[in-house]
PDB file of N, CA, C and O in Angstrom, chain B, residues numbered from 101:
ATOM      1  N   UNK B 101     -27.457 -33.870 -17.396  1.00  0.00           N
ATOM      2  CA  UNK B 101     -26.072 -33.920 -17.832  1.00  0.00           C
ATOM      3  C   UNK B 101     -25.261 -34.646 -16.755  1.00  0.00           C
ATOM      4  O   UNK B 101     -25.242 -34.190 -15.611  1.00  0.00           O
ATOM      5  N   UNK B 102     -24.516 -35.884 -17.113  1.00  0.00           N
ATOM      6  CA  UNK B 102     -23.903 -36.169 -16.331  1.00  0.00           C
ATOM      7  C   UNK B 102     -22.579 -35.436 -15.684  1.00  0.00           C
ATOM      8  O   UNK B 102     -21.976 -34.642 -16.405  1.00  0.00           O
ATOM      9  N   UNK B 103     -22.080 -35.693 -14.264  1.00  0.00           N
ATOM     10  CA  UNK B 103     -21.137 -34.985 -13.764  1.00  0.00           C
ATOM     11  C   UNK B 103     -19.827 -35.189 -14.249  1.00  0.00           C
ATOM     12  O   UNK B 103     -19.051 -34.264 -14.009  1.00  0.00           O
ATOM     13  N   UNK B 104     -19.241 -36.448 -15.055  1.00  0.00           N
ATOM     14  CA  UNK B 104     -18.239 -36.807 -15.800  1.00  0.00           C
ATOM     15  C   UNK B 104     -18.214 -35.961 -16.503  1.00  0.00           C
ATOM     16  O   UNK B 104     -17.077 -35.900 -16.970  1.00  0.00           O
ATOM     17  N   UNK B 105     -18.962 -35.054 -16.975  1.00  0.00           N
ATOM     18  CA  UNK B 105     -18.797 -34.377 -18.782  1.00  0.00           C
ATOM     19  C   UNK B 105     -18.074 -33.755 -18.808  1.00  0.00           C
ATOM     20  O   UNK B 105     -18.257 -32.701 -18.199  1.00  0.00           O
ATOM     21  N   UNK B 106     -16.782 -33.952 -19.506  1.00  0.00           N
ATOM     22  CA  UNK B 106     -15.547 -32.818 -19.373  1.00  0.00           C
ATOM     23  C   UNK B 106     -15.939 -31.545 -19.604  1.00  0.00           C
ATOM     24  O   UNK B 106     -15.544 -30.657 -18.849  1.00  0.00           O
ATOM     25  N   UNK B 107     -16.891 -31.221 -20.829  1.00  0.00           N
ATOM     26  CA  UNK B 107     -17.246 -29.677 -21.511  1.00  0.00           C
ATOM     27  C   UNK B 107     -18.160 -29.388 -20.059  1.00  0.00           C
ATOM     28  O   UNK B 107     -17.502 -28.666 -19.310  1.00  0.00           O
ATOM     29  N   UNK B 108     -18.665 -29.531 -19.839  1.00  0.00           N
ATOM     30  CA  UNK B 108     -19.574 -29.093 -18.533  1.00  0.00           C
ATOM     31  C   UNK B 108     -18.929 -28.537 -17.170  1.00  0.00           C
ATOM     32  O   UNK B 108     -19.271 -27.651 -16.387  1.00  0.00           O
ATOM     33  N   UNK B 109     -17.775 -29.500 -17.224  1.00  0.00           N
ATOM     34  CA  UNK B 109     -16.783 -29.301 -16.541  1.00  0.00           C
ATOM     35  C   UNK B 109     -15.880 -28.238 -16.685  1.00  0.00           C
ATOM     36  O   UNK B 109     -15.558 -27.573 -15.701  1.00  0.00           O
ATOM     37  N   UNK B 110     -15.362 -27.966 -17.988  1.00  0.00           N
ATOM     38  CA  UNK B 110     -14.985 -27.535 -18.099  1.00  0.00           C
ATOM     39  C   UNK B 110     -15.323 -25.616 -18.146  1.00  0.00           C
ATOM     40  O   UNK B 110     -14.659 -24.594 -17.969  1.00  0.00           O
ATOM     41  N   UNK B 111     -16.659 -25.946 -18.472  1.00  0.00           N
ATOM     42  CA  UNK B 111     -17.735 -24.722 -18.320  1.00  0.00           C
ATOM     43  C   UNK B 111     -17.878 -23.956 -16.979  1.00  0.00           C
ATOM     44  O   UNK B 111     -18.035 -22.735 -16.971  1.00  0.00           O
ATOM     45  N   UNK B 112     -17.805 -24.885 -15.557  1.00  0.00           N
ATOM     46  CA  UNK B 112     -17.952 -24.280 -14.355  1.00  0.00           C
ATOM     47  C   UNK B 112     -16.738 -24.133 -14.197  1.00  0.00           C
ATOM     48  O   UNK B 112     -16.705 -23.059 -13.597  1.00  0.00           O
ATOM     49  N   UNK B 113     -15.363 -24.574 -14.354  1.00  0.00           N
ATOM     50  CA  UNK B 113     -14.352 -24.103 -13.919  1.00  0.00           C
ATOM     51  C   UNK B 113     -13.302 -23.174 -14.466  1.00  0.00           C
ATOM     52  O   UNK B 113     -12.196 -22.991 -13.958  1.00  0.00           O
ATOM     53  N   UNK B 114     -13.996 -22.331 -16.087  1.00  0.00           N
ATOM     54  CA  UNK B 114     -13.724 -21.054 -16.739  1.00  0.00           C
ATOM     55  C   UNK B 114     -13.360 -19.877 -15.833  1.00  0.00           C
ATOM     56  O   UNK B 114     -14.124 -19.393 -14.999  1.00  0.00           O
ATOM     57  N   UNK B 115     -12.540 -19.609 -15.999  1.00  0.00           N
ATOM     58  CA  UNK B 115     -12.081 -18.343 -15.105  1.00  0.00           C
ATOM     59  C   UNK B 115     -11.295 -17.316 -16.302  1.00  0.00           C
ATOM     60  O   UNK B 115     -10.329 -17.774 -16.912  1.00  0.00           O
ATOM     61  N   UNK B 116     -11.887 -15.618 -16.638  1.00  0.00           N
ATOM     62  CA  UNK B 116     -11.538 -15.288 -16.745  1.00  0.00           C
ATOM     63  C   UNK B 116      -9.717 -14.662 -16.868  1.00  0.00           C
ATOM     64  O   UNK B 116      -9.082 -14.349 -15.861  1.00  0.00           O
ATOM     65  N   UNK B 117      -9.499 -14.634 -17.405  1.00  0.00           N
ATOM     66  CA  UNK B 117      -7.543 -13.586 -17.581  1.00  0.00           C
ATOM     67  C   UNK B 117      -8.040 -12.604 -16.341  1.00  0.00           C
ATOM     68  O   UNK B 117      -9.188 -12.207 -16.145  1.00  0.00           O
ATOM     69  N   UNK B 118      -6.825 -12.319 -15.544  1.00  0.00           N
ATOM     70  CA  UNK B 118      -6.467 -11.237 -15.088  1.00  0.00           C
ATOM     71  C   UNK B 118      -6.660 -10.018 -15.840  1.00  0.00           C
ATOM     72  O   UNK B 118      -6.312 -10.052 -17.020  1.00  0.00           O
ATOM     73  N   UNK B 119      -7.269  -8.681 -15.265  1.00  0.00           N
ATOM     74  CA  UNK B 119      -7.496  -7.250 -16.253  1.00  0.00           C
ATOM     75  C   UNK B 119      -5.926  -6.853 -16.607  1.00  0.00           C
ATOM     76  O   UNK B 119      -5.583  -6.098 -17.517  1.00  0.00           O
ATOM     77  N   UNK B 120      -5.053  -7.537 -15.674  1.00  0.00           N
ATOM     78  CA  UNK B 120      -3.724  -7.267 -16.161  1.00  0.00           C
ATOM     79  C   UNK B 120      -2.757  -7.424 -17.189  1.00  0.00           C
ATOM     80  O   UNK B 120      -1.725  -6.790 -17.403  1.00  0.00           O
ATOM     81  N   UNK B 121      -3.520  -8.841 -18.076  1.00  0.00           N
ATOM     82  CA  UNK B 121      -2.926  -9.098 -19.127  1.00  0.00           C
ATOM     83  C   UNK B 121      -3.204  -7.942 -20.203  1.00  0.00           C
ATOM     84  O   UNK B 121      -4.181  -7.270 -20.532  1.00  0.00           O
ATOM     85  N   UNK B 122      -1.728  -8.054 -20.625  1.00  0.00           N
ATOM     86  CA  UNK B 122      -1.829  -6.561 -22.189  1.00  0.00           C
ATOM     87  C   UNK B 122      -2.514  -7.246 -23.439  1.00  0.00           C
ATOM     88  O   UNK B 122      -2.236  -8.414 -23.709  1.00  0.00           O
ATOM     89  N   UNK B 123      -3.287  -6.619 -24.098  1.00  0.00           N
ATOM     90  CA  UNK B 123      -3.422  -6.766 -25.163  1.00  0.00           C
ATOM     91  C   UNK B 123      -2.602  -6.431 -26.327  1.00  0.00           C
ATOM     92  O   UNK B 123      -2.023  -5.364 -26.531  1.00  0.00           O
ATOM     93  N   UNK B 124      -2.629  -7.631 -27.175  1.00  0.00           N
ATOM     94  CA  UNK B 124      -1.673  -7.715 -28.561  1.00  0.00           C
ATOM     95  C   UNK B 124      -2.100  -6.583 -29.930  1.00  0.00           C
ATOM     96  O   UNK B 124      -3.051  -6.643 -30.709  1.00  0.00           O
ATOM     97  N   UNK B 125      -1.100  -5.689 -29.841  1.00  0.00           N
ATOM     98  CA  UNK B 125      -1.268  -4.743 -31.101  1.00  0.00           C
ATOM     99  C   UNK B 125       0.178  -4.490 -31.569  1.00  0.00           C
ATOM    100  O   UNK B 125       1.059  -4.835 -30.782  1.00  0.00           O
ATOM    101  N   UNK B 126       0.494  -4.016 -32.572  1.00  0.00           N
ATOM    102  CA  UNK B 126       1.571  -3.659 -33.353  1.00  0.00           C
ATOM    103  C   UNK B 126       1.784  -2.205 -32.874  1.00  0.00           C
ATOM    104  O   UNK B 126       1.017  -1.285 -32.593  1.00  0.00           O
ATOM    105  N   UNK B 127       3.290  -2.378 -32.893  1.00  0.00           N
ATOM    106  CA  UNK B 127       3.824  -1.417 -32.246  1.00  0.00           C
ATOM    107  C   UNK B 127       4.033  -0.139 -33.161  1.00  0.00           C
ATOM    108  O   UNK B 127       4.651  -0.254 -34.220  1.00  0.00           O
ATOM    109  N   UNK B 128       3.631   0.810 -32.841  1.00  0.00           N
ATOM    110  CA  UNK B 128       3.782   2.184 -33.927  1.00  0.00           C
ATOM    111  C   UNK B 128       5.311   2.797 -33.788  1.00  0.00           C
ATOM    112  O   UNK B 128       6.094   2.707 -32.843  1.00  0.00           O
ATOM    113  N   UNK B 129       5.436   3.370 -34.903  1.00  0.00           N
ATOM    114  CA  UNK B 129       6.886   4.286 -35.359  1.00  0.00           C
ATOM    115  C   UNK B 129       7.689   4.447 -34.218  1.00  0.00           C
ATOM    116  O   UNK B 129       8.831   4.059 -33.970  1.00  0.00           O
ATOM    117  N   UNK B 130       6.387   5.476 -33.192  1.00  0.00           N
ATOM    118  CA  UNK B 130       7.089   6.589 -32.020  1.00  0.00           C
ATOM    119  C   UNK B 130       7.243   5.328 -30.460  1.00  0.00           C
ATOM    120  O   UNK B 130       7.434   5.801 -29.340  1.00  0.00           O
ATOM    121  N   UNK B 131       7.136   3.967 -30.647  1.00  0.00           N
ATOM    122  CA  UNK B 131       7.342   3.108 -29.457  1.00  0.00           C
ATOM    123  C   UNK B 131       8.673   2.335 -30.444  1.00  0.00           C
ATOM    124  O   UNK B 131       9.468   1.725 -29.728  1.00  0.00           O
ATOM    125  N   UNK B 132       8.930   2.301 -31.649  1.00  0.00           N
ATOM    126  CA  UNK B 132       9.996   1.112 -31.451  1.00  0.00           C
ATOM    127  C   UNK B 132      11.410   2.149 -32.135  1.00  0.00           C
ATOM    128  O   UNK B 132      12.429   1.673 -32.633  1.00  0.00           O
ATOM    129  N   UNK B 133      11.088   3.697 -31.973  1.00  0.00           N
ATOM    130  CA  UNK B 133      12.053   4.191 -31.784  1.00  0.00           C
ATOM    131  C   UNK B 133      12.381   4.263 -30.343  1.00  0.00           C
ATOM    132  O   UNK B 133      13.560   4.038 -30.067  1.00  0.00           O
ATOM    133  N   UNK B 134      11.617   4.519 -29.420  1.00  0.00           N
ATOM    134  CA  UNK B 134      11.492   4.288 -27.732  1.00  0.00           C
ATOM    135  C   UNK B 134      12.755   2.906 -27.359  1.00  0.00           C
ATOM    136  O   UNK B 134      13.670   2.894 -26.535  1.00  0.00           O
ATOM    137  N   UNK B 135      12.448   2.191 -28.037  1.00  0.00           N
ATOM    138  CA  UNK B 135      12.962   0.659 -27.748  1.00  0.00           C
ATOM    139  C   UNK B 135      14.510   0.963 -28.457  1.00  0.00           C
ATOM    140  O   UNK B 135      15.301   0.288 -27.798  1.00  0.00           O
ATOM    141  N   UNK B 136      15.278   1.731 -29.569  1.00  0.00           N
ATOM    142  CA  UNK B 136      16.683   1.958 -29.888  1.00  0.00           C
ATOM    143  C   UNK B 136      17.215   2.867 -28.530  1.00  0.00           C
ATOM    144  O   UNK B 136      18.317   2.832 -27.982  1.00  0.00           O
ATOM    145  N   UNK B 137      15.853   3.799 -28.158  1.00  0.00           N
ATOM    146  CA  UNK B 137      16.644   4.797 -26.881  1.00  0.00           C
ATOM    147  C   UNK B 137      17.115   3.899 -25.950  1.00  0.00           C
ATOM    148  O   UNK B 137      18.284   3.959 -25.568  1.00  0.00           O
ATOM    149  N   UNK B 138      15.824   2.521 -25.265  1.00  0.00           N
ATOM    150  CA  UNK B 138      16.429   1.967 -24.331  1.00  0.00           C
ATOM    151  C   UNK B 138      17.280   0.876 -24.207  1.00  0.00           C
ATOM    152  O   UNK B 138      17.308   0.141 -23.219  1.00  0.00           O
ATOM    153  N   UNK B 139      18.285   0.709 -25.636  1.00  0.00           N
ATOM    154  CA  UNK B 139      18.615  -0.068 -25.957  1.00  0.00           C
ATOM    155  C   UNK B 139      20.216   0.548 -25.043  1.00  0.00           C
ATOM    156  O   UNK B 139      20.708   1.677 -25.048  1.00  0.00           O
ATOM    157  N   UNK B 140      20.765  -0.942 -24.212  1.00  0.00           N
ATOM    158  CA  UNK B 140      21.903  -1.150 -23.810  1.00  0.00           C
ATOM    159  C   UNK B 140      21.575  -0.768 -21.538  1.00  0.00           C
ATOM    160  O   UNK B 140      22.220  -0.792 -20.490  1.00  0.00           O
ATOM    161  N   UNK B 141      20.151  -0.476 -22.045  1.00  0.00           N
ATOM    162  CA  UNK B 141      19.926  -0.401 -19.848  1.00  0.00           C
ATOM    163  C   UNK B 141      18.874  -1.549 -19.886  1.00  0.00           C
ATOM    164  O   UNK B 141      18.163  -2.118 -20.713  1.00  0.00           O
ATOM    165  N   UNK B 142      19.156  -1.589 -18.528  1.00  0.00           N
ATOM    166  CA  UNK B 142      18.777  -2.623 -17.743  1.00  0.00           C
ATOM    167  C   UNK B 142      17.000  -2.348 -17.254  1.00  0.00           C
ATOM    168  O   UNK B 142      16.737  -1.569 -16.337  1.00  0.00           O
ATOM    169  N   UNK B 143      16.066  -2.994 -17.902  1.00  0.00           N
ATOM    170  CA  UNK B 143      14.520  -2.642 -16.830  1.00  0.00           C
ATOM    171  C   UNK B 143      14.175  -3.924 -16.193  1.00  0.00           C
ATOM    172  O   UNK B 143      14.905  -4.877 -15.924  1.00  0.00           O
ATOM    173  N   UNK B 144      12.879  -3.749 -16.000  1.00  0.00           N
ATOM    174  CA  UNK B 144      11.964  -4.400 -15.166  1.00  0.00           C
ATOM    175  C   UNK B 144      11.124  -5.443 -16.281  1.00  0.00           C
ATOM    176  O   UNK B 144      10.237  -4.686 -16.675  1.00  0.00           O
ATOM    177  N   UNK B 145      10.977  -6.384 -16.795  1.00  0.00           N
ATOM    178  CA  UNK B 145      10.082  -7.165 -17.232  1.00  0.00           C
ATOM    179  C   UNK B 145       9.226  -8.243 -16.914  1.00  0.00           C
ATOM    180  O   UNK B 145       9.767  -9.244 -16.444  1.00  0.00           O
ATOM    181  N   UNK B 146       7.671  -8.246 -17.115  1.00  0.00           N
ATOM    182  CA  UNK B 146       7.094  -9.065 -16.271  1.00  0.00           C
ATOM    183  C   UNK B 146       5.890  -9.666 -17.736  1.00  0.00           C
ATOM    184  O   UNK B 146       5.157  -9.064 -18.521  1.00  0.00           O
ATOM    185  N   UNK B 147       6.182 -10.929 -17.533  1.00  0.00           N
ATOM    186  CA  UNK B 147       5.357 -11.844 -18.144  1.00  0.00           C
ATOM    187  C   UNK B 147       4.623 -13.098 -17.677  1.00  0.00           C
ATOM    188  O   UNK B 147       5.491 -13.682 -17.028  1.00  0.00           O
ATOM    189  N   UNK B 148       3.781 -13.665 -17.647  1.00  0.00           N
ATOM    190  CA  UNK B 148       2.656 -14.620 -17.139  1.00  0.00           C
ATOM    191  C   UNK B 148       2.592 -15.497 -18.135  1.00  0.00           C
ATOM    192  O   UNK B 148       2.470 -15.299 -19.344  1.00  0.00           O
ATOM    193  N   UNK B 149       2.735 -17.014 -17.203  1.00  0.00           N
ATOM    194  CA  UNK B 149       2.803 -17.947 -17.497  1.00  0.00           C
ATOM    195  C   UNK B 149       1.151 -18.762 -16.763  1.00  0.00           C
ATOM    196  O   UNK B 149       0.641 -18.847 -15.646  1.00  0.00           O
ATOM    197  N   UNK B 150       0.866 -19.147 -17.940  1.00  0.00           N
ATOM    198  CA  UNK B 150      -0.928 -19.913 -18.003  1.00  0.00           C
ATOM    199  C   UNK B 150      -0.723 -21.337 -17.638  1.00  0.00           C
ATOM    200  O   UNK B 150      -0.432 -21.867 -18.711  1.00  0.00           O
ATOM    201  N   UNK B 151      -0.713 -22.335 -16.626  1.00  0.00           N
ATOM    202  CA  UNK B 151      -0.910 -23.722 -16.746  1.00  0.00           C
ATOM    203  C   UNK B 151      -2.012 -24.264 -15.690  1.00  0.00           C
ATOM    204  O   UNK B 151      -2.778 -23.489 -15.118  1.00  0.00           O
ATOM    205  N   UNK B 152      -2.027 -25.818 -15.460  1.00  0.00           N
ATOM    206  CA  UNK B 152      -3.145 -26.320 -14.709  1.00  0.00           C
ATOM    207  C   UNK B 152      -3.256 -25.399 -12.991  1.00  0.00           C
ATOM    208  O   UNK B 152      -4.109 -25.595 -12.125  1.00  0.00           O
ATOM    209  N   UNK B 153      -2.332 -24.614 -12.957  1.00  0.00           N
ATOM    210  CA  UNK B 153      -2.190 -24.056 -11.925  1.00  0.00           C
ATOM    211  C   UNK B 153      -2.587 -22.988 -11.459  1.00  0.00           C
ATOM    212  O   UNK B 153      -2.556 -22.562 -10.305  1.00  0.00           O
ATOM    213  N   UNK B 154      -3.193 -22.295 -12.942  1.00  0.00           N
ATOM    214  CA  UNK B 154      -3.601 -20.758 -12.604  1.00  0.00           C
ATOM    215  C   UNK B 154      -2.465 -19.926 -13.731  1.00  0.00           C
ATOM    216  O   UNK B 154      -1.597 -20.245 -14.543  1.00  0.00           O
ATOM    217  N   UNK B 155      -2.968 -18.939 -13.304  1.00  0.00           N
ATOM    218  CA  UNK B 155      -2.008 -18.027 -14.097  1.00  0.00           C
ATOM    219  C   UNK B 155      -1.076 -17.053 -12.895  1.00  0.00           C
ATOM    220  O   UNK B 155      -1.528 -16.492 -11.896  1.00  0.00           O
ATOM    221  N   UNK B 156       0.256 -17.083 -13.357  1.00  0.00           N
ATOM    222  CA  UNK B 156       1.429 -16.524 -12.230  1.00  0.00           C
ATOM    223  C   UNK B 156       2.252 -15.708 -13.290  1.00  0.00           C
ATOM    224  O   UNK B 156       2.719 -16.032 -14.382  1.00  0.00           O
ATOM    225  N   UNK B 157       2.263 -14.588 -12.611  1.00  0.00           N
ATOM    226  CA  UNK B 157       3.076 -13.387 -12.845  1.00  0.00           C
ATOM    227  C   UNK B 157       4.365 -13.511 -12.526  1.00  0.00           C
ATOM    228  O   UNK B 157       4.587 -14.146 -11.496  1.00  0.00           O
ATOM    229  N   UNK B 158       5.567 -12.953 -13.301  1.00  0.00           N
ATOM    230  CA  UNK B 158       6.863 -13.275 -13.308  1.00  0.00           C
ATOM    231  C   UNK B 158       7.486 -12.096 -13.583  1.00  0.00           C
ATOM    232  O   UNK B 158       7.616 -11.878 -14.788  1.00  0.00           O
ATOM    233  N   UNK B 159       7.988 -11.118 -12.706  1.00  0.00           N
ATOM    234  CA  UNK B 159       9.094  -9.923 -12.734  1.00  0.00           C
ATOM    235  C   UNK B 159      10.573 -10.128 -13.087  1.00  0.00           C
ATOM    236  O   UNK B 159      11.222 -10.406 -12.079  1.00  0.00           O
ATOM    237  N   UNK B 160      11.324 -10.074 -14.243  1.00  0.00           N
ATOM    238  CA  UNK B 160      12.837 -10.150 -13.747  1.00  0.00           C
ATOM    239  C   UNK B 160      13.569  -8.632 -14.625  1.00  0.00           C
ATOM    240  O   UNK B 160      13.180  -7.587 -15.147  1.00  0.00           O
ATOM    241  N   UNK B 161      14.437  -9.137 -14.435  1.00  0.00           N
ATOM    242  CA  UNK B 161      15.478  -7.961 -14.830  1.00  0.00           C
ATOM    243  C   UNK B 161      16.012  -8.142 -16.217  1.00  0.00           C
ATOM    244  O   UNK B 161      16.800  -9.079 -16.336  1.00  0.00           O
ATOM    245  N   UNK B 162      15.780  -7.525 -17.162  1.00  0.00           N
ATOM    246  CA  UNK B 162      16.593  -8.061 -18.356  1.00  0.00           C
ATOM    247  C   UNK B 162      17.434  -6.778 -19.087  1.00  0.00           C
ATOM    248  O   UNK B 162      17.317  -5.736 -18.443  1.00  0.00           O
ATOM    249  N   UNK B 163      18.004  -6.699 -19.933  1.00  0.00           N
ATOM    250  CA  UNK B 163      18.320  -5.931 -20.464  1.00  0.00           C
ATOM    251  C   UNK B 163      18.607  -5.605 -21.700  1.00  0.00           C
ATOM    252  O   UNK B 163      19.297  -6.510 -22.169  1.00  0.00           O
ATOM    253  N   UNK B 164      18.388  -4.584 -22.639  1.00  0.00           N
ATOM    254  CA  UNK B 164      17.757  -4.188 -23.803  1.00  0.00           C
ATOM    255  C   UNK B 164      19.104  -4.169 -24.997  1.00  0.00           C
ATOM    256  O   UNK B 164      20.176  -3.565 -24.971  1.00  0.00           O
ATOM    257  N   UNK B 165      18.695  -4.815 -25.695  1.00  0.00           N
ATOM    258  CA  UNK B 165      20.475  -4.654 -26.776  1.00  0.00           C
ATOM    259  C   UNK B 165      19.995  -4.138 -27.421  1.00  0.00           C
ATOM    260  O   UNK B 165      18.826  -3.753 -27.384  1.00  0.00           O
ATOM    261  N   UNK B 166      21.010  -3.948 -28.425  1.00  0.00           N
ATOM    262  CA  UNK B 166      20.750  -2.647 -29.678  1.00  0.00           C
ATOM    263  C   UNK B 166      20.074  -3.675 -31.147  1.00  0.00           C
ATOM    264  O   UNK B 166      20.348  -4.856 -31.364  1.00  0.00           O
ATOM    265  N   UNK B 167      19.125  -2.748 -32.007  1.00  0.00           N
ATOM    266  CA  UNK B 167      18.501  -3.779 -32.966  1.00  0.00           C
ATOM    267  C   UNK B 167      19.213  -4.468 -33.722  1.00  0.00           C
ATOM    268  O   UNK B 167      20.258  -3.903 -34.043  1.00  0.00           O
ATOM    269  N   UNK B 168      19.062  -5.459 -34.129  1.00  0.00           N
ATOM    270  CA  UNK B 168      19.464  -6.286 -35.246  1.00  0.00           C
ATOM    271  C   UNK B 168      19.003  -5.185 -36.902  1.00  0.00           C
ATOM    272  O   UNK B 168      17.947  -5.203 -37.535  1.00  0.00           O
ATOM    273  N   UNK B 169      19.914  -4.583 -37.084  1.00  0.00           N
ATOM    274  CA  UNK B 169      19.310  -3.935 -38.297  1.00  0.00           C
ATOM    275  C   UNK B 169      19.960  -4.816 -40.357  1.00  0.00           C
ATOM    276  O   UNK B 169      20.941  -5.444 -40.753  1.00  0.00           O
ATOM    277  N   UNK B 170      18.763  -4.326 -40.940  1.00  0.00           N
ATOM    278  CA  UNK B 170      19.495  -4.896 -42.102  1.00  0.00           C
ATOM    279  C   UNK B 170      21.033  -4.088 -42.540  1.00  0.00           C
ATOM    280  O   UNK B 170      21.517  -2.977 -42.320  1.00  0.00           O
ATOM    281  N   UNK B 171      21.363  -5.034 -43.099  1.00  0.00           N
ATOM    282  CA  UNK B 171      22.864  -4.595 -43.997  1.00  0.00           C
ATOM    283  C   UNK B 171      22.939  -3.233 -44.630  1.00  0.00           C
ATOM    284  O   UNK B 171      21.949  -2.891 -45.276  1.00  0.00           O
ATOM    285  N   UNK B 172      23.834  -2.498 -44.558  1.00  0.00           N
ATOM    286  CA  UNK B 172      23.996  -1.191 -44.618  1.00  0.00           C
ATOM    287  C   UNK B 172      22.835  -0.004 -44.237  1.00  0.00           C
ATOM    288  O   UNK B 172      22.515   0.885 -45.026  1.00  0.00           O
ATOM    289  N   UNK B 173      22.391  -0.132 -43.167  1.00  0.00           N
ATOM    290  CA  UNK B 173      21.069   1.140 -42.445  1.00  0.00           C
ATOM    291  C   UNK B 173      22.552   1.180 -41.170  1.00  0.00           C
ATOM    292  O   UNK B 173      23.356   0.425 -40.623  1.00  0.00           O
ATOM    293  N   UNK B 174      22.245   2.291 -41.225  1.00  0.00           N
ATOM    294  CA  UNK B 174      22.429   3.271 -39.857  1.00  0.00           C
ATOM    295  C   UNK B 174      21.734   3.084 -38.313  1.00  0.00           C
ATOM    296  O   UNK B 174      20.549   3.339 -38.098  1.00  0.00           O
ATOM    297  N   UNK B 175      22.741   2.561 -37.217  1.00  0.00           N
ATOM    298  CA  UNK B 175      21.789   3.083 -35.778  1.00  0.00           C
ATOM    299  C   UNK B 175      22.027   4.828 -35.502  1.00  0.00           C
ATOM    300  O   UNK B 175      21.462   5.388 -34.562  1.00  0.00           O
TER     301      UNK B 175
END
């Protein structure tokens, strides 16, 4: 195999995700009532950004508004 071969290449320089990344599931009843409680404070949010560089972790501060609900429902 020549050393040009991108897939080959690309094969030795595969690097696993961090064990830190969350896995994607749908959020149940008793978490996105959680999310109206913390609606209007301030937390901690941290998301990772993937490029030719690696993968880098990103902490900031954001803060939680109240839901967008349909036309006539109750918060």
């Amino acid at each position: 195999m020549p050393n040009d071969d991108p897939i080959a290449k690309a094969i030795r320089d595969y690097q696993r995700a961090p064990r830190e990344l969350p896995t994607r599931r749908p959020m149940t009843f008793d978490e996105e009532l959680g999310l109206v409680e913390l609606a209007g404070q301030t937390v901690d949010v941290t998301h990772f950004v993937v490029d030719d560089q690696g993968v880098t972790r990103h902490t900031e501060r954001a803060t939680i508004t109240h839901p967008i609900l349909p036309k006539g429902t109750e918060q």
